[in-house]
N, C-alpha and C positions, 0 to 999 in steps of 0.2 A: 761677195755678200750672198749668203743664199738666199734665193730670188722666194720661197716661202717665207723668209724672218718679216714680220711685220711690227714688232716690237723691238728695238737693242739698249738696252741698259748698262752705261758704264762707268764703272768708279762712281757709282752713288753714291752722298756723303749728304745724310738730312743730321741736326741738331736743335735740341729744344733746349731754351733757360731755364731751369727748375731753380728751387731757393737753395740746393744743395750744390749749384756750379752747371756745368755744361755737359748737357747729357748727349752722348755722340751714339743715338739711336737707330743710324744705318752709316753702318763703317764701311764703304769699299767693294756697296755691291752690283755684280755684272751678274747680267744673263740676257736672254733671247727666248722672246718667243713665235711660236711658230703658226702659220695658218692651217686649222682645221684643227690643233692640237691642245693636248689640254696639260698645261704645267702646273704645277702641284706645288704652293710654298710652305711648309710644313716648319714645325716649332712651336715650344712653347711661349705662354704668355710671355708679351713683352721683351721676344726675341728681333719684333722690327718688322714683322712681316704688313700688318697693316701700313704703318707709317714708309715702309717702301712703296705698297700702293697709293698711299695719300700723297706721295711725291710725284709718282708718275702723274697723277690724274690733275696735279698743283694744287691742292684743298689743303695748304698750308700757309696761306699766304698771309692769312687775319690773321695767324695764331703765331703759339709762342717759338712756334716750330719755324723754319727756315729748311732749306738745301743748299749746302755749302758750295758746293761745285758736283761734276759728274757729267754726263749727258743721258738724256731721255730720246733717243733717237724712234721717229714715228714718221712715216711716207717722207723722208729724206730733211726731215727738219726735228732741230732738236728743241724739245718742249720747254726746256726752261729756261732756252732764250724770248719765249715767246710773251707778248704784254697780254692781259686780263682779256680783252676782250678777243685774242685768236685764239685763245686757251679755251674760251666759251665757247665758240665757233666749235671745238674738236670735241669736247667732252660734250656727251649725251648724242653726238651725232656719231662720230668714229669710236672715239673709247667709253663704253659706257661701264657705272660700278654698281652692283650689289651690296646692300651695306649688312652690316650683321644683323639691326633689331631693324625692322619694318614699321614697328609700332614708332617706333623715334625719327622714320627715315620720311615717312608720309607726312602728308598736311593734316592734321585734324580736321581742319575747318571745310573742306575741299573732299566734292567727290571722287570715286578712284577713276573717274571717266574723265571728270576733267584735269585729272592729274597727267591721263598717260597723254589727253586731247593738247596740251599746256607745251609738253614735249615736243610732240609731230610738229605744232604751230611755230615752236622756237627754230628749228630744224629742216622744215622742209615747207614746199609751196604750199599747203594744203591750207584749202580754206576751211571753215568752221565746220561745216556740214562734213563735208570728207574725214576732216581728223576726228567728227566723232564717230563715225561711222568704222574709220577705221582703229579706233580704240574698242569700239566693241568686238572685230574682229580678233584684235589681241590678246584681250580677254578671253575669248570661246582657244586662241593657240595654245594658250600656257593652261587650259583646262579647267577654267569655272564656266560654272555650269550657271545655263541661264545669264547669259553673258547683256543682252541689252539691258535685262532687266535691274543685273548685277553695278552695273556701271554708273547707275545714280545712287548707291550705298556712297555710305561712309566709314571709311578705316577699323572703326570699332565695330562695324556689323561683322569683320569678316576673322574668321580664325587667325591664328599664328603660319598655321601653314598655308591659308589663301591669300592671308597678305603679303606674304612672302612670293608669290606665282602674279603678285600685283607688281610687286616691285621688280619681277624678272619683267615683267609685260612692257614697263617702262623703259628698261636697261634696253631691250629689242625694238623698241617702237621703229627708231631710227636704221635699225641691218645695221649696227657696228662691226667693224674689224676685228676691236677688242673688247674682251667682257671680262672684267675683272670681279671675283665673287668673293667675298671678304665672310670667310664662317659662314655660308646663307645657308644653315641647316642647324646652326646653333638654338638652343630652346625645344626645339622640336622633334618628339619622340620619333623613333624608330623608322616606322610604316612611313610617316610623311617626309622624312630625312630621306630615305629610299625615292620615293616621289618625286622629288624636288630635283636631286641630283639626276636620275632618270631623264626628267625635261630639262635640267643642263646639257647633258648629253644629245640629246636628241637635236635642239634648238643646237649645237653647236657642228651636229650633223647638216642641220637646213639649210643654215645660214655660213657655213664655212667659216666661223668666226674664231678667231686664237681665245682659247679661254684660260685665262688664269683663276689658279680656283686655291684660296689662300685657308688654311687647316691646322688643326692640330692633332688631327685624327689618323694614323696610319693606316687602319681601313678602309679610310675614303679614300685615301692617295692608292693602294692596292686595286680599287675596285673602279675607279674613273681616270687616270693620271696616266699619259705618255711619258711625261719625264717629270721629276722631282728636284727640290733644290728645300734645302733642309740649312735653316737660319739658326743660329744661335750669338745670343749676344751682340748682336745688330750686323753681326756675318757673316757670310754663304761659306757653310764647313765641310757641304760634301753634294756634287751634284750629280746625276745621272737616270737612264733612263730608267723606268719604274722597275722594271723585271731585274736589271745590271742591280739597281740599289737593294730591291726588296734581299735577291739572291749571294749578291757581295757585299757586303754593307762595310766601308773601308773604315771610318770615322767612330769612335769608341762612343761618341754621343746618337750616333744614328744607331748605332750598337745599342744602346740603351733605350732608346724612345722606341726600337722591335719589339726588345725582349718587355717593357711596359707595356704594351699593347694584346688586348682579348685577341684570342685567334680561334679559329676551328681547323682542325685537321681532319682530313674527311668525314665530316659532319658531324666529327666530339670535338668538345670541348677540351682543350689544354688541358693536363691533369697537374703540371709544377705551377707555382703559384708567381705569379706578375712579379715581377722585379722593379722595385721602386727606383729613383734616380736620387742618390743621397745630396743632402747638401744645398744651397741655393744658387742660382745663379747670379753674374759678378756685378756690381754696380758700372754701370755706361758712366759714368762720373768720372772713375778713378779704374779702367778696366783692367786687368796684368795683360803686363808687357808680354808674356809670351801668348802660349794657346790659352785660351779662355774658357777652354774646358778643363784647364788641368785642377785646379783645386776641385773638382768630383769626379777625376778620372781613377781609375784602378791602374792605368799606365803614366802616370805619371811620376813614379820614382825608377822610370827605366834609364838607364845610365847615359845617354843622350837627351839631356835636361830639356822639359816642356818650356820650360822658364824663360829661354835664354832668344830672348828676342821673338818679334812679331814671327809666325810663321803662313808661309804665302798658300794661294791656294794654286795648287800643280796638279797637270794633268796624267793620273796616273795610268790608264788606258784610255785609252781612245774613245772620248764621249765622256769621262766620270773623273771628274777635276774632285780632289780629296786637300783640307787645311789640316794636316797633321803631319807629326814627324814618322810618326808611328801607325800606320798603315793596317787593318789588319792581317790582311794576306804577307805584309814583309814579318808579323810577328810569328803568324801560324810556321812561315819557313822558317824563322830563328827555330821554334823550341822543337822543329822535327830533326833539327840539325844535333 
């Protein structure tokens, strides 16, 4: 085991009842994550990437959602044997989450001092006076300004992008191991999306903490991300590390979520135009049997049929595990042949 892994996830398998049948929303998926590192789960909507993180963290347990089997392996114990109240014990203390909208994540009712004050007290020894003391401090970390005075506000006093540095304030109260960041730059323009991610980093500098940072942006995973792991249809179609991925891209769908994506080339702008990804992705109800990207693949009438059965995910170099038959580097050698 690498003595860095603090995270290992294997054979995931979450499923929710919908009125249309049995929706198999995370199919079979492994990874690892590392300390001080920051992995990238990239994908479009409704490819599973949240509800992977909703499983690690168990915030499925009211709802219609389940995990079927798999393991969540964390400091030698697996989380989804564990009952409600050790699972509280870990969350917000060891694994803390980022949720995407702040406005929905926060108490209305409730100042943002005694929210992160609320955490420290669940969490650690600290008496009243300390934890708020030490919530203001957290506050002045994550960079609002005028932090004492900040910390008896309410949620709607404070922007999109300070609520957002409120909710990271919370996720750190406790130094977790792990910080799982679900979209926390969505909603918010540019300059503050830069900001935000910046003190992701930085905080993951301080704190040594494994940060999973879940996206659908290839920019961001470019510009923050050690290793990537790119979801489609509830799973993991091509993994590796950001430069291996950016540079080789093996997976005809990671091939397309590139060539989709704004880029600058020494500081112009792309001059061919964004290439769209035709087609929809396949219903988790009823998924096809083989690759599940083949009905919007351009290689899929290659003469060793996408169709024909589940295809596994195999390690094609050393570090960058690819689910395809068809590879891109084994096609570039077909047509130079």
């Amino acid at each position: 085991m690498d003595t860095d892994e603090v995270l290992a996830v294997r054979d995931l398998h979450t499923e929710i009842d919908s009125p249309h049948g049995l929706v198999r929303a995370v199919d079979g998926v492994s990874f690892s994550l590392r300390k001080g590192r920051t992995l990238a789960v990239v994908g479009e909507s409704g490819c599973g990437k949240t509800m992977t993180a909703l499983s690690i963290v168990g915030l499925l347990r009211q709802s219609d959602a389940r995990t079927t089997s798999g393991e969540v392996l964390f400091g030698g114990r697996n989380l989804l044997a564990l009952d409600r109240r050790e699972l509280e014990d870990i969350r917000g203390r060891d694994i803390a989450m980022i949720f995407q909208d702040p406005m929905t994540s926060l108490n209305p009712v409730k100042t943002v001092g005694d929210q992160i004050t609320e955490t420290l007290r669940r969490h650690s020894k600290l008496g009243r006076r300390e934890a708020r003391a030490r919530s203001v401090e957290l506050l002045a970390e994550v960079g609002i300004a005028r932090p004492a005075e900040r910390s008896g506000a309410f949620p709607h006093e404070f922007s999109g992008g300070m609520r957002q540095r409120v909710m990271i304030a919370i996720a750190i109260s406790c130094n977790p191991q792990i910080l799982i960041a679900d979209e926390p730059t969505t909603a918010l323009d540019v300059t503050v999306q830069a900001r935000i991610l910046d003190l992701l980093h930085r905080l993951r500098e301080q704190h040594g903490m494994g940060l999973m940072l879940i996206t659908h942006d290839m920019g961001i995973v470019a510009d923050v991300a050690d290793e990537a792991l790119v979801m489609y249809a509830g799973q993991v179609v091509e993994q590796a590390g950001v430069y291996e991925l950016f540079d080789h891209p093996e997976h005809p769908y990671t091939s397309a979520l590139l060539a989709a994506s704004p880029s600058l080339a020494g500081g112009e702008a792309r001059a061919d135009r964004l290439a769209a990804i035709g087609g929809m992705p396949p219903s988790l109800v009823n998924p096809p049997s083989g690759c599940r990207f083949a009905p919007r693949c351009p290689y899929a009438q290659h003469p060793d049929g996408c169709a024909d059965g589940p295809v596994p995910l195999a390690e094609l170099r050393p570090g960058h595990l690819v689910r395809t038959r068809h590879p891109a580097s084994l096609l570039t050698a077909e047509g130079a042949r």
